[in-house]
C-alpha positions as CSV (number, residue, x, y, z in Angstrom):
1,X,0.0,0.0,0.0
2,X,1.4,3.0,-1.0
3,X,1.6,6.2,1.7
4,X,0.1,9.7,1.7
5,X,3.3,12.0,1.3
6,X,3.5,14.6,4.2
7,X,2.6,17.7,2.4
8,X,3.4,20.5,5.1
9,X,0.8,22.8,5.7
10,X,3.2,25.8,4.0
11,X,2.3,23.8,0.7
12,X,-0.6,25.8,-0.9
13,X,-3.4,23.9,-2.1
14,X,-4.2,23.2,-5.6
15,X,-7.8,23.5,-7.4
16,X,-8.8,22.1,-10.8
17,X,-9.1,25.4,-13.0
18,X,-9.8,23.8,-16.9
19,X,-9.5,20.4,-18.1
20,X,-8.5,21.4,-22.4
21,X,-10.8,19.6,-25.2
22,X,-9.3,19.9,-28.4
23,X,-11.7,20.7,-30.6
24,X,-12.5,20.9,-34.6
25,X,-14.3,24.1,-34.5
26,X,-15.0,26.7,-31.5
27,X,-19.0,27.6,-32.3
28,X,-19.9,23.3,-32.8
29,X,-18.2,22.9,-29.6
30,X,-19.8,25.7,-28.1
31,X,-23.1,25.3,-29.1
32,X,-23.0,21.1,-28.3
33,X,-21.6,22.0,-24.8
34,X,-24.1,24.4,-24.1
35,X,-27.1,22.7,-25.1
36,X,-25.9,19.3,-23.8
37,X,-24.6,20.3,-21.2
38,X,-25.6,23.4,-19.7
39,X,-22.3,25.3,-20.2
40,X,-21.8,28.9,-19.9
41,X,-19.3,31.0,-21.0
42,X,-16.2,32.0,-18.3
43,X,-14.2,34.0,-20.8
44,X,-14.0,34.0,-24.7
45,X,-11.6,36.2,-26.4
46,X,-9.0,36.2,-28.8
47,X,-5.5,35.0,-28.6
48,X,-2.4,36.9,-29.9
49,X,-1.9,34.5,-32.8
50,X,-5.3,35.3,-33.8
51,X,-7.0,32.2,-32.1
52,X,-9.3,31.8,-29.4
53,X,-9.4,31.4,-25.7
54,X,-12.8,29.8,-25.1
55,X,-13.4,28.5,-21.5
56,X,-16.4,27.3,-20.8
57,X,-17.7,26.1,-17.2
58,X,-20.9,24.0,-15.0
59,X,-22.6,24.4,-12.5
60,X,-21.7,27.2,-9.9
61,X,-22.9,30.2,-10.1
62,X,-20.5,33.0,-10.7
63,X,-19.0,34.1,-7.4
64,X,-19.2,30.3,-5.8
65,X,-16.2,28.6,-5.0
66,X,-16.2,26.6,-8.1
67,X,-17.8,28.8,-10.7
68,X,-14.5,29.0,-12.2
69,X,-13.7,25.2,-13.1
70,X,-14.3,24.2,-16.1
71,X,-13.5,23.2,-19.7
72,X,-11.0,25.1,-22.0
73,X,-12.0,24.4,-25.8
74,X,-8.9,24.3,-27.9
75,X,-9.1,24.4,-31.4
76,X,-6.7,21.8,-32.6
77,X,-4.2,22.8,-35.8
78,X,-1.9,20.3,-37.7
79,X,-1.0,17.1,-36.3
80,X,-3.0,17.7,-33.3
81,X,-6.3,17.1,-35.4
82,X,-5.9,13.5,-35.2
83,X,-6.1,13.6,-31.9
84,X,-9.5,15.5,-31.5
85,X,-12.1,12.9,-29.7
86,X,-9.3,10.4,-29.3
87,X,-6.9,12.3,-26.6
88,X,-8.0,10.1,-23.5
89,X,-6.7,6.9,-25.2
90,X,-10.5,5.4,-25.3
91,X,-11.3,6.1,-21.8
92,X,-13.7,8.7,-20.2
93,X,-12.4,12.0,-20.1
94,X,-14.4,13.4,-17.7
95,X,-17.6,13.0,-15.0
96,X,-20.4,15.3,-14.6
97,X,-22.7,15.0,-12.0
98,X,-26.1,15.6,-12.3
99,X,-29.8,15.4,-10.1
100,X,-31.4,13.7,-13.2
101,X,-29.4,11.1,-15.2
102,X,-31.8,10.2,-17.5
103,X,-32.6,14.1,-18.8
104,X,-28.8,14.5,-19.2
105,X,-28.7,11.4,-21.4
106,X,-31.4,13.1,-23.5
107,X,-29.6,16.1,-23.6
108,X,-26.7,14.7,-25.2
109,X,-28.4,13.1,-27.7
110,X,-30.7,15.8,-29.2
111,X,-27.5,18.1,-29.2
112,X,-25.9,15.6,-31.3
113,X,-23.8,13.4,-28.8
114,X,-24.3,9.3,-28.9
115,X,-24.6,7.2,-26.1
116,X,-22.3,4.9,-25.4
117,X,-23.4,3.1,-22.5
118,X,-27.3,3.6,-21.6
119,X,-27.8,4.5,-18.2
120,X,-27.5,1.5,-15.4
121,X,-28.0,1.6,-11.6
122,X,-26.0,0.0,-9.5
123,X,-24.4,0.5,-5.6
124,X,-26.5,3.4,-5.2
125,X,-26.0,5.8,-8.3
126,X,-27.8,5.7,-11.8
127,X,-24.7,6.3,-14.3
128,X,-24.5,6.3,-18.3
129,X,-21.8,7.0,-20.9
130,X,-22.2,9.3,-23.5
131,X,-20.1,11.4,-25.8
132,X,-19.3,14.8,-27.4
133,X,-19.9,15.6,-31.4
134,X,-16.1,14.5,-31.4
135,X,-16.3,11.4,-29.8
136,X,-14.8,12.4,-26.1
137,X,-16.3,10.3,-23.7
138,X,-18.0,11.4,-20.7
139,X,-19.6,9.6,-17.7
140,X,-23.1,11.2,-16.6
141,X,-23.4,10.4,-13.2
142,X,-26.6,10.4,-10.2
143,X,-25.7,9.9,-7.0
144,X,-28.7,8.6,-4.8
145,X,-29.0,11.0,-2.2
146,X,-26.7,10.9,0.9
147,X,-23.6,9.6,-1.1
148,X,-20.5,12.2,-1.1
């Protein structure tokens, strides 16, 4: 079993600001994450080499401790196109959590997503995977109430 390093209190902690999605083309993306799943815009504006910075988040509401985690949408260039839906090796990229499992499926799907995995229920949470108009899988997850 491996140990919990001693990280000394002087250490300051760390919190999960984007997660980057390469993408084919910023307004798809936009529009699919939006209407699938609920995104909002943090901050869109353009880059010095004339692209975008297009960050996208869930969730909180502006001002809440997490209102600022989110997605960054990165248009990929080049050899990096090959990797767009591809870059977690097969797996799930991310998890959303949601209060309704079965809505988010729907979601998805009329915005254009496929699902991969129909939602199942099992030790206590309803779960289902799904992907993105590029093919970036995501786990849609409902806990049953009282589980962290």
């Amino acid at each position: 079993m491996r140990s919990t390093p001693d990280i000394s209190s002087a250490t300051p902690p760390l919190t999960l600001g984007r997660l980057v999605v390469l993408v084919r083309d910023y307004d798809a993306a936009l529009d699919f994450y939006s209407t699938a799943f609920g995104a909002r815009v943090l901050f869109d504006a353009p880059s010095p080499t004339g692209d975008r910075y297009l960050h996208v988040g869930f969730g909180a509401e502006a001002g809440q401790p997490d209102a600022r985690t989110g997605i960054w949408l990165l248009r990929a260039t080049g050899s990096d196109l090959e990797l767009v839906g591809r870059q977690a090796g097969g797996q799930p990229l991310a998890v959303f959590y949601t209060t309704d499992v079965r809505a988010a499926v729907e979601r998805v799907a009329a915005a254009g997503g496929r699902v991969v995995r129909p939602v199942v229920t099992a030790d206590g949470a309803s779960f289902a995977h799904v992907t993105d108009l590029y093919g970036n899988e995501f786990v849609l997850v409902q806990l049953a109430s009282g589980m962290p």
